[in-house]
C-alpha positions as a Markdown table, in Angstrom:
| # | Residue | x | y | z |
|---|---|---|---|---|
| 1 | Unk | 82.2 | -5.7 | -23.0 |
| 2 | Unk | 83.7 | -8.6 | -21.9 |
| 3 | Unk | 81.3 | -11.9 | -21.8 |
| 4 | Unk | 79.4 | -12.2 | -18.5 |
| 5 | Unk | 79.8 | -16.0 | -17.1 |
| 6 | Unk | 76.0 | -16.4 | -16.8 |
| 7 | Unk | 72.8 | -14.8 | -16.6 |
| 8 | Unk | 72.6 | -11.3 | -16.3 |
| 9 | Unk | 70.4 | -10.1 | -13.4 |
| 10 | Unk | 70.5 | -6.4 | -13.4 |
| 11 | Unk | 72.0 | -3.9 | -15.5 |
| 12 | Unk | 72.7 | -0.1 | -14.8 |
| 13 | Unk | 74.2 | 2.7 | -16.3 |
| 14 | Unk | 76.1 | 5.4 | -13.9 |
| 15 | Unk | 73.8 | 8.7 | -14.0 |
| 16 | Unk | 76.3 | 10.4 | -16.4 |
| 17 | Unk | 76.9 | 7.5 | -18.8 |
| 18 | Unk | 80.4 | 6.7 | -18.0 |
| 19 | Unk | 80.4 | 3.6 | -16.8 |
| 20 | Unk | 78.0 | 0.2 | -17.1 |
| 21 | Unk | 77.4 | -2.5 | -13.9 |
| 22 | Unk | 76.3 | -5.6 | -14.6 |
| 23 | Unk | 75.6 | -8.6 | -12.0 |
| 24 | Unk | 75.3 | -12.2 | -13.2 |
| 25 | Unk | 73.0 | -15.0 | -11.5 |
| 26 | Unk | 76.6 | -16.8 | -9.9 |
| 27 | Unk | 76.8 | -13.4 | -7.8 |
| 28 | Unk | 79.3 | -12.0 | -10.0 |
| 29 | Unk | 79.8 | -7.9 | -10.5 |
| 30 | Unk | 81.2 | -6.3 | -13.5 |
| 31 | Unk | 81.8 | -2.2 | -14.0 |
| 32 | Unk | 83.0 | -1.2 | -17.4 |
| 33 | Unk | 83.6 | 1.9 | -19.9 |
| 34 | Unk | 80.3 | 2.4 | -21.3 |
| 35 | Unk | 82.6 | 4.2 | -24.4 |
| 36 | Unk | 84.7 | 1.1 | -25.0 |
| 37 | Unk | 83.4 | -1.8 | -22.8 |
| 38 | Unk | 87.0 | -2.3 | -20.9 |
| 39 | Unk | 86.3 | -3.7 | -17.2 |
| 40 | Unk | 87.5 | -1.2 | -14.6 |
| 41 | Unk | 86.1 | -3.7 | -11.9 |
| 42 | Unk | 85.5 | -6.8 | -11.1 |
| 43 | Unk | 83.6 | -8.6 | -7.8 |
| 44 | Unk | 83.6 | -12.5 | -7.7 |
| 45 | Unk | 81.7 | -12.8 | -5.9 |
| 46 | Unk | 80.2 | -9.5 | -4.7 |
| 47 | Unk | 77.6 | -10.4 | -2.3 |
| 48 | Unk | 75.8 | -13.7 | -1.9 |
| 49 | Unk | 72.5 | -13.7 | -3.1 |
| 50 | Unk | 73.4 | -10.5 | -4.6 |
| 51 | Unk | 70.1 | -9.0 | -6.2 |
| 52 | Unk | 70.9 | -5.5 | -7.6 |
| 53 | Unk | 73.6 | -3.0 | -8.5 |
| 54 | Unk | 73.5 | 0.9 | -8.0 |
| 55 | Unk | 75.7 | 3.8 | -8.8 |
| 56 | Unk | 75.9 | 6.4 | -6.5 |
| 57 | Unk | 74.9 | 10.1 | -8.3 |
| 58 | Unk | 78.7 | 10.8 | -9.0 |
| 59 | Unk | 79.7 | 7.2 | -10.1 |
| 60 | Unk | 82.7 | 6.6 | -7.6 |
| 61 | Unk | 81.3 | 4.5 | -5.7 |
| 62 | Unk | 78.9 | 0.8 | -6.7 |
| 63 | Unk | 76.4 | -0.4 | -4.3 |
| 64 | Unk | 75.2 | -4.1 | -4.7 |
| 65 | Unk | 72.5 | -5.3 | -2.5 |
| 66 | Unk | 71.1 | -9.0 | -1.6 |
| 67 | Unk | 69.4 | -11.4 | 0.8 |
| 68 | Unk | 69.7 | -8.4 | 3.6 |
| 69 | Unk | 73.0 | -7.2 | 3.3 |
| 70 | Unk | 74.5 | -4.6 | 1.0 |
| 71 | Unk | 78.1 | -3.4 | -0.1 |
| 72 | Unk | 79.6 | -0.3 | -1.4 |
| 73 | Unk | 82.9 | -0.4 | -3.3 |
| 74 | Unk | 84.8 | 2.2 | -5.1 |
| 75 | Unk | 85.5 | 2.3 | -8.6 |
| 76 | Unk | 88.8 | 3.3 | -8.5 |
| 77 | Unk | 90.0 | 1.0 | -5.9 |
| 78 | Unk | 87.3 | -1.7 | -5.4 |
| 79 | Unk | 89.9 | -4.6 | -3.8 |
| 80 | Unk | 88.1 | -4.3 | -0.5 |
| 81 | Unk | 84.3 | -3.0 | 0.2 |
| 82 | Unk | 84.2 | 0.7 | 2.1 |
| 83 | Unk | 80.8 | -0.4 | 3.6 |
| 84 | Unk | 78.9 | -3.7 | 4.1 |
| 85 | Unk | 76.6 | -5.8 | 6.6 |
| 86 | Unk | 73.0 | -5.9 | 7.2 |
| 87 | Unk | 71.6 | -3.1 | 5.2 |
| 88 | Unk | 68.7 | -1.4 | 3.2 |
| 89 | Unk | 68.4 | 0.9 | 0.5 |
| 90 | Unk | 65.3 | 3.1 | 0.4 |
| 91 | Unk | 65.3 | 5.8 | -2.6 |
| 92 | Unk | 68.3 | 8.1 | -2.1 |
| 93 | Unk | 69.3 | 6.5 | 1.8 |
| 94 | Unk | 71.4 | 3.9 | 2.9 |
| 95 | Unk | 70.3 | 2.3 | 6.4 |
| 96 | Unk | 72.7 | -0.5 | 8.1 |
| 97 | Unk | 72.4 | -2.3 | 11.2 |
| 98 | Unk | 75.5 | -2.2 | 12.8 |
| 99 | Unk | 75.6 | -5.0 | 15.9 |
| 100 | Unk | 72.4 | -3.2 | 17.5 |
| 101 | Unk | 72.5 | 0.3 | 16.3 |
| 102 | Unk | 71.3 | 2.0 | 13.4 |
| 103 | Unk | 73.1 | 4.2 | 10.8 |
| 104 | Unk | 71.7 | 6.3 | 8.0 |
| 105 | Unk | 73.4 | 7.7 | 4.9 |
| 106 | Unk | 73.4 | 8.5 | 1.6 |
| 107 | Unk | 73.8 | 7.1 | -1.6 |
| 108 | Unk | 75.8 | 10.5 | -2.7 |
| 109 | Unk | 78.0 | 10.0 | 0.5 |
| 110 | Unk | 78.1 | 6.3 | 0.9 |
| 111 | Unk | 81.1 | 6.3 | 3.2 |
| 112 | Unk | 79.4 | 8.9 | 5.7 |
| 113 | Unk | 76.8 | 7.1 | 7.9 |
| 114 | Unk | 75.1 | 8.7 | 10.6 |
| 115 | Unk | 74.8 | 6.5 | 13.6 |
| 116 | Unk | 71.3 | 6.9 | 15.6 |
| 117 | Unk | 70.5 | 6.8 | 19.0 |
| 118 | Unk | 69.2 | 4.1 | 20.5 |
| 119 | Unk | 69.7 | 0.2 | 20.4 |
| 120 | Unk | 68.1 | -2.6 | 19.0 |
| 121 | Unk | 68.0 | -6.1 | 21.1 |
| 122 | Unk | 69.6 | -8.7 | 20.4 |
| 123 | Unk | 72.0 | -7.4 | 17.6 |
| 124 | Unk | 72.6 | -8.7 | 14.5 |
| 125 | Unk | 69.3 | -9.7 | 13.4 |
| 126 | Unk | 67.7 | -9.1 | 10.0 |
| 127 | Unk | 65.7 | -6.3 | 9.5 |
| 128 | Unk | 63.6 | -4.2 | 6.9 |
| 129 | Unk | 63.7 | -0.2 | 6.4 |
| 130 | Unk | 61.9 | 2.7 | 4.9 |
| 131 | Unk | 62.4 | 6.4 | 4.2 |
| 132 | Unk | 60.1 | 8.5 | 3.7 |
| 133 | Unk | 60.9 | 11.3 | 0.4 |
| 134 | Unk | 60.7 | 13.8 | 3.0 |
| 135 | Unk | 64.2 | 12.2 | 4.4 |
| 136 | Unk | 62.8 | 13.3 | 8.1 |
| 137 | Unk | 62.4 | 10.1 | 9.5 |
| 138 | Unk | 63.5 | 6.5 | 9.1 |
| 139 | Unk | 61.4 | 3.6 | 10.4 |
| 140 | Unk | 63.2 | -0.2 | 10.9 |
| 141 | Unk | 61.4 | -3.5 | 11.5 |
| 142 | Unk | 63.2 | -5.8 | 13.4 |
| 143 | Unk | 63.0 | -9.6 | 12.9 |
| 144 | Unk | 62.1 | -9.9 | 16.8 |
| 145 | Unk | 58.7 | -8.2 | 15.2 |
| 146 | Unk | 59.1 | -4.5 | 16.7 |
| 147 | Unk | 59.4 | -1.3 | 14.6 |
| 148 | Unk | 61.3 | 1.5 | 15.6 |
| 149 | Unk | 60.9 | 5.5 | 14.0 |
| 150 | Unk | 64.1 | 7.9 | 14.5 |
| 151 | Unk | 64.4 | 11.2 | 13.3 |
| 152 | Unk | 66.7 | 11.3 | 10.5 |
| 153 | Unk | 68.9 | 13.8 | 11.8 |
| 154 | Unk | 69.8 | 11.5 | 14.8 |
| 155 | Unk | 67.7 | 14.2 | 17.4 |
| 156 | Unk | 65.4 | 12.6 | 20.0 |
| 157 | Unk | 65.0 | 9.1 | 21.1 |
| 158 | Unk | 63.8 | 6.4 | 19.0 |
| 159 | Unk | 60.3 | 5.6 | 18.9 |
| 160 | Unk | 58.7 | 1.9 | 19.1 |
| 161 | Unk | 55.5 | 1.2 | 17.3 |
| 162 | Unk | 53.5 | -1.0 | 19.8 |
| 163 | Unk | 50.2 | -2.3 | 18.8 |
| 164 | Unk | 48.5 | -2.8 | 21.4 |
| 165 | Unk | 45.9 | -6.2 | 21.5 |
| 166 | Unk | 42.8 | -4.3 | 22.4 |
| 167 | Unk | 43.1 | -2.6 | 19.4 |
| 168 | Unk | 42.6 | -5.7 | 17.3 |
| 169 | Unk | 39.0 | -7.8 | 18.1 |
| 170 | Unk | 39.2 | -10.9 | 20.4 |
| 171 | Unk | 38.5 | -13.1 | 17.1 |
| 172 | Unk | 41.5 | -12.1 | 15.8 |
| 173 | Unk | 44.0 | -11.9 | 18.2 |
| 174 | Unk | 46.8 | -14.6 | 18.8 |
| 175 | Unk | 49.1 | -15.0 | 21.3 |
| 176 | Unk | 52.2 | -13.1 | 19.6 |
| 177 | Unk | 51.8 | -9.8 | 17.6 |
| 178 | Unk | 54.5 | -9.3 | 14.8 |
| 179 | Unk | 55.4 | -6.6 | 12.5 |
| 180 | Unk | 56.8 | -8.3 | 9.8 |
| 181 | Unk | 57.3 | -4.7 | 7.6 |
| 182 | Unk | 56.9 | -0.9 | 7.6 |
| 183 | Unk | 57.0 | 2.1 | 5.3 |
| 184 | Unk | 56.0 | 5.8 | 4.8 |
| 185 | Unk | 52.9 | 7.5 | 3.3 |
| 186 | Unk | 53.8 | 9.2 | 0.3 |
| 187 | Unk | 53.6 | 13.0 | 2.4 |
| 188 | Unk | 55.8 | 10.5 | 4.9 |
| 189 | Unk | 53.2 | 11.7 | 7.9 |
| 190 | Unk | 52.0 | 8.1 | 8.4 |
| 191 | Unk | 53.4 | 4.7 | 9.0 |
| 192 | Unk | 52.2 | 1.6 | 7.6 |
| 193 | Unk | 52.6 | -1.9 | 9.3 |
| 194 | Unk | 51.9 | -5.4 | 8.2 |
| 195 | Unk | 51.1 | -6.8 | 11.4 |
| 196 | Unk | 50.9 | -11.2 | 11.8 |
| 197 | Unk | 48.4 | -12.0 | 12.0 |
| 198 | Unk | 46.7 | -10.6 | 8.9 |
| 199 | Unk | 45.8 | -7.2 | 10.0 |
| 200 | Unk | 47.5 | -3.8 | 9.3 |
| 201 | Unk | 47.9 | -0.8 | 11.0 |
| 202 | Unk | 47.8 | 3.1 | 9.5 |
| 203 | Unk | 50.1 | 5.4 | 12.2 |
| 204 | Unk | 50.1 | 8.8 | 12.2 |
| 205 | Unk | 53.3 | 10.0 | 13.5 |
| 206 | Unk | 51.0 | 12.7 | 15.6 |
| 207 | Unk | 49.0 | 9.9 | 17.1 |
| 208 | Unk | 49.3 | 8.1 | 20.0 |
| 209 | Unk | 47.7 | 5.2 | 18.4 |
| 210 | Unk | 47.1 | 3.5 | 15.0 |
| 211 | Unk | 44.5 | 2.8 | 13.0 |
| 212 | Unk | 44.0 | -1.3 | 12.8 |
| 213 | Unk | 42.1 | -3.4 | 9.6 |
| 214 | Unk | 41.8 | -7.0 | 9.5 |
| 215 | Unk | 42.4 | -9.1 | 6.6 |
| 216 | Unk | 39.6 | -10.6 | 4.9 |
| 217 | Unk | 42.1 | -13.2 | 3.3 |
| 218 | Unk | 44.1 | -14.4 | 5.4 |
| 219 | Unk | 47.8 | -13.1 | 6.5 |
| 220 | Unk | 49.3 | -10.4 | 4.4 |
| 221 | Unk | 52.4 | -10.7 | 2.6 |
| 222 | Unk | 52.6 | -6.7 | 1.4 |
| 223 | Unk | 50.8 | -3.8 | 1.4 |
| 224 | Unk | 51.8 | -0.5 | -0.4 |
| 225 | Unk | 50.3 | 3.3 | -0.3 |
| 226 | Unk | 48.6 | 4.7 | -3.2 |
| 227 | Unk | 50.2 | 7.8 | -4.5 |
| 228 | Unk | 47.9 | 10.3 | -3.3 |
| 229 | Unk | 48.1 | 7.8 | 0.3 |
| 230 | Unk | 44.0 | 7.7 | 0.4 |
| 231 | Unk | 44.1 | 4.1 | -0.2 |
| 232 | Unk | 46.2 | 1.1 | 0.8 |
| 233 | Unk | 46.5 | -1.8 | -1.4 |
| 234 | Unk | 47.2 | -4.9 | 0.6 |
| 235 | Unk | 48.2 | -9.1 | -1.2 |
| 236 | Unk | 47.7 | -11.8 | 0.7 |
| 237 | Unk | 50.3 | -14.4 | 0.8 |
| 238 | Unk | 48.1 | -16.7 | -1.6 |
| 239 | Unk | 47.9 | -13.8 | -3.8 |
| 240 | Unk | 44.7 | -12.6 | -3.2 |
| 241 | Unk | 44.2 | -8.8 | -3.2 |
| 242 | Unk | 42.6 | -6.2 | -0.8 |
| 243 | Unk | 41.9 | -2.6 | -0.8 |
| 244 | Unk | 41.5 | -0.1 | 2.3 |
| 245 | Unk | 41.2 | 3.6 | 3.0 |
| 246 | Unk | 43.8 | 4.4 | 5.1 |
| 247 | Unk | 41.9 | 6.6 | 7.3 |
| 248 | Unk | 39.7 | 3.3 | 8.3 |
| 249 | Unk | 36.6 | 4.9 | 6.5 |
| 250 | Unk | 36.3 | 1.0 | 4.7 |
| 251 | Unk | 38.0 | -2.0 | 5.3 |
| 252 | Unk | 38.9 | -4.9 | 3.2 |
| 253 | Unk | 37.0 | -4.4 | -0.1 |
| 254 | Unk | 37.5 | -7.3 | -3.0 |
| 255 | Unk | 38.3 | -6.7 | -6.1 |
| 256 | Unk | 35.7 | -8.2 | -8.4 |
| 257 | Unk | 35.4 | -10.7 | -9.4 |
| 258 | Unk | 38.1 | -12.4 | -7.0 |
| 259 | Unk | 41.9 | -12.1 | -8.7 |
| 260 | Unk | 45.1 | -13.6 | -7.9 |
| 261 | Unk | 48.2 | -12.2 | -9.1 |
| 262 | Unk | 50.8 | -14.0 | -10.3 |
| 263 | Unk | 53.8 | -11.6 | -10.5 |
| 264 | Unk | 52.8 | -8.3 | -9.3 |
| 265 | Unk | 50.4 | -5.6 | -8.2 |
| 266 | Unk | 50.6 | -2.2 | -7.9 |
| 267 | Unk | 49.1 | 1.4 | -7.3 |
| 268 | Unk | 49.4 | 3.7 | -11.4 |
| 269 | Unk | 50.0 | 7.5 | -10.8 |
| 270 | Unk | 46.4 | 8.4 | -10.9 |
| 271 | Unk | 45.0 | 5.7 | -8.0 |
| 272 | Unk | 43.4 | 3.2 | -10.5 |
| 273 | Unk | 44.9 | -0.2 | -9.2 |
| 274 | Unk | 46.7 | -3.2 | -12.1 |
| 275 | Unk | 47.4 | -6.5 | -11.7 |
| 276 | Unk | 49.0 | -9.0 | -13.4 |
| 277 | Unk | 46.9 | -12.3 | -12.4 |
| 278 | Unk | 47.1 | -16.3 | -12.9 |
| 279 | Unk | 45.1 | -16.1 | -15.8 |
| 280 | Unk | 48.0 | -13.9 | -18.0 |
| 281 | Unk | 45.9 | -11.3 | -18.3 |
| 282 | Unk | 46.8 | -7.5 | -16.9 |
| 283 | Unk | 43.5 | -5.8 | -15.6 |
| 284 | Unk | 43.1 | -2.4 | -14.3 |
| 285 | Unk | 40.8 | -1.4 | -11.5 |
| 286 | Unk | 39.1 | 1.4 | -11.4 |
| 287 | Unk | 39.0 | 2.6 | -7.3 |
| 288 | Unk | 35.1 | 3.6 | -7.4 |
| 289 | Unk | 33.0 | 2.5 | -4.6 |
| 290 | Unk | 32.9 | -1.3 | -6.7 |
| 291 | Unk | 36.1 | -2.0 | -7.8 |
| 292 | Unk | 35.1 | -3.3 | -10.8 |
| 293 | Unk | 37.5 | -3.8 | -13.6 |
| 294 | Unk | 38.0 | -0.7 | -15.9 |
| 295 | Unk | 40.0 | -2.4 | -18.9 |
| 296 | Unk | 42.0 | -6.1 | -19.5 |
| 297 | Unk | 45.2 | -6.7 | -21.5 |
| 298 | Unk | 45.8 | -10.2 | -22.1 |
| 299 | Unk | 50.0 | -10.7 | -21.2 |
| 300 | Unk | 51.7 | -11.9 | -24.5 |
């Protein structure tokens, strides 16, 4: 392959080997022959603040995505994108904002985007996505702070997610109530919102209403399900770390003692919770009714 002018950020193959992506830190994009390493493409730049590359399952087509936007070229012909704007990828979908309305797709079909009903106000403002693995629904926050479900197929009207302020105690409330991100339950029946300030919200898509916890640490910069979706696992933007039951049977336990990640935190496949704290060291929590820690790996 030919030398990259930089640091390489991301690295892909195409799913049948063919072809290798590579993006560089000066927002560069290079595709070449896996077989012989001779570029059949090259983006300089691609996108700005360019963060990722993706092939789509049959290789013709290279998706890069960045600071909120994504692109999608072809590989035979990349002088000008097919597709790009405001956008998100979430496993298999594509969903772009387009002025004020929505459009799904897929990454198979890249070119063939599905616009839902509905509008957005104003237009062309950032915005996060989710999909659930079902593929049934697709829920979009808005940077005005309101979240919006559609059915995937484009049938019915949009949805908005409202929380309403009697739902949250008098302590807590302030004068504006944000969501500042959304995403599925693993069985994709329940929405999950990070609500400013520090509280989240579980929404069953059968409900009229959600489920609200406050943060016992302040406001929350993620929160993700666990894979079986019993539990939610929510970081504070200081790094401190919370878990829930997403049915509201407990709120706001600690991990003991207190830990504040550094890089990362995360659900495993079997519940048990690890996190990579300040101190180097990678713990694993154990989700019984304690959450004391189960076993420590000092990072090398």
């Amino acid at each position: 392959m030919k030398p990259h002018d930089g640091v390489i950020l991301d690295a892909v193959f195409s799913d049948d080997g063919t072809y290798v992506a590579t993006l560089t830190n000066h927002d560069t994009v290079m595709v070449s022959r896996s077989d012989d390493g001779v570029e059949v493409m090259h983006l300089e730049p691609a996108l700005e603040g360019s963060t990722g590359v993706i092939f789509s399952p049959t290789g013709d087509h290279l998706l890069v995505h960045g600071a909120g936007e994504i692109g999608v070229w072809r590989v035979a012909s990349p002088d000008q994108p097919i597709l790009r704007g405001p956008g998100r990828i979430s496993g298999p979908h594509i969903v772009l904002l387009v002025g004020s309305q929505v459009q799904i797709g897929r990454l198979d079909h890249p070119e063939h985007l599905k616009p839902l009903p509905g509008r957005i106000e104003p237009p062309n403002l950032g915005f996060k996505a989710d999909v659930p693995s079902t593929g049934k629904h697709v829920v979009v926050v808005h940077d005005n702070g309101t979240a919006w479900v559609w059915r995937a197929d484009g049938t019915g009207k949009p949805r908005m997610l409202q929380v309403a302020k009697r739902l949250i105690p008098s302590t807590a409330r302030a004068e504006a109530l944000n969501i500042r991100d959304a995403l599925f339950s693993p069985d994709g029946s329940q929405v999950l919102l990070v609500l400013d300030p520090g509280a989240i919200a579980v929404w069953p898509l059968a409900a009229d209403q959600p489920t609200v916890m406050l943060s016992q640490e302040g406001p929350i910069d993620m929160a993700s399900f666990s894979p079986d979706g019993s539990h939610i696992l929510a970081i504070s933007r200081d790094g401190r770390i919370q878990v829930f039951a997403s049915d509201g049977s407990f709120r706001a336990r600690k991990l003991r003692p207190p830990t504040t990640i550094r890089q990362q935190a995360g659900f495993l496949v079997n519940g048990d919770v690890v996190t990579d704290a300040a101190d180097n060291t990678v713990r694993v929590w154990d989700l019984d009714e304690e959450f004391n820690t189960l076993r420590t790996r000092r990072r090398k």
